[in-house]
C-alpha positions, 0 to 999 in steps of 0.5 A: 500500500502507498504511504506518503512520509514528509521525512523520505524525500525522493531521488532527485536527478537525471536518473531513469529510475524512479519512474513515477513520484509515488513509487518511491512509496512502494515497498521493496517487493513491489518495485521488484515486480514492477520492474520484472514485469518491465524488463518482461516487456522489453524482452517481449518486444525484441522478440517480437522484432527480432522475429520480424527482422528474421522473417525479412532476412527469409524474404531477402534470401528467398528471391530466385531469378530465371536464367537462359542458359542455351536456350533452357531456363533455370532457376537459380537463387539470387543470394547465397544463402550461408553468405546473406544470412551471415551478412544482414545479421552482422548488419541486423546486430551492429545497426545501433552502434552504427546509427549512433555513429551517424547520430553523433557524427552529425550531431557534431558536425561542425564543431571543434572535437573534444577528447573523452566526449561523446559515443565513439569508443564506448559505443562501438565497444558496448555494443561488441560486448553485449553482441559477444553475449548472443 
């Protein structure tokens, strides 16, 4: 149940947590299942994109083209499938660190570069971390 105490102030600051002001006047227990039942939601929805992205990746690989060859049709795959599949996934799972990139080079387009201060390296190696995790 929600209690409001003049004595416990709550977090202040540029934090993504807490997500509402009276959560801070839940319990313990009950944060937790607020946030399983987020991070629930959030594995739901990149299931739910990485099987669309996975069944265009079908679609791409699946094109066939007809070619004469002496006068005989053939039919023949447009993509080889080992080297489509392993391409648009290496594309599929570096396309945030390389929107980032495009984001922040555009962003700073212009502007004197200052060292230590933006994405570069702690994208690129974020995202090599959390892909040697898949």
């Amino acid at each position: 149940y929600l209690q409001y105490r003049e004595d416990v102030s709550a977090c202040r600051g540029d934090y993504f947590f807490p997500l509402f002001h009276a959560e801070t006047m839940l319990s313990r227990g009950a944060r937790s299942v607020l946030y399983l039942l987020a991070l629930v939601y959030a594995f739901i929805g990149v299931s739910i994109i990485a099987d669309i992205f996975m069944s265009s990746i079908e679609v791409i690989t699946s094109t066939k083209k007809d070619v004469v060859i002496d006068g005989e049709t053939i039919t023949v795959h447009v993509w080889n499938d080992t080297v489509a599949n392993l391409t648009l996934m290496a594309l599929g799972s570096s396309a945030p660190e390389i929107l980032l990139a495009v984001v922040e080079a555009l962003w700073q387009l212009g502007q004197e570069p200052e060292p230590g201060k933006g994405l570069g390296p702690g994208t690129i190696v974020g995202s090599a971390a959390f892909n040697l995790l898949f």
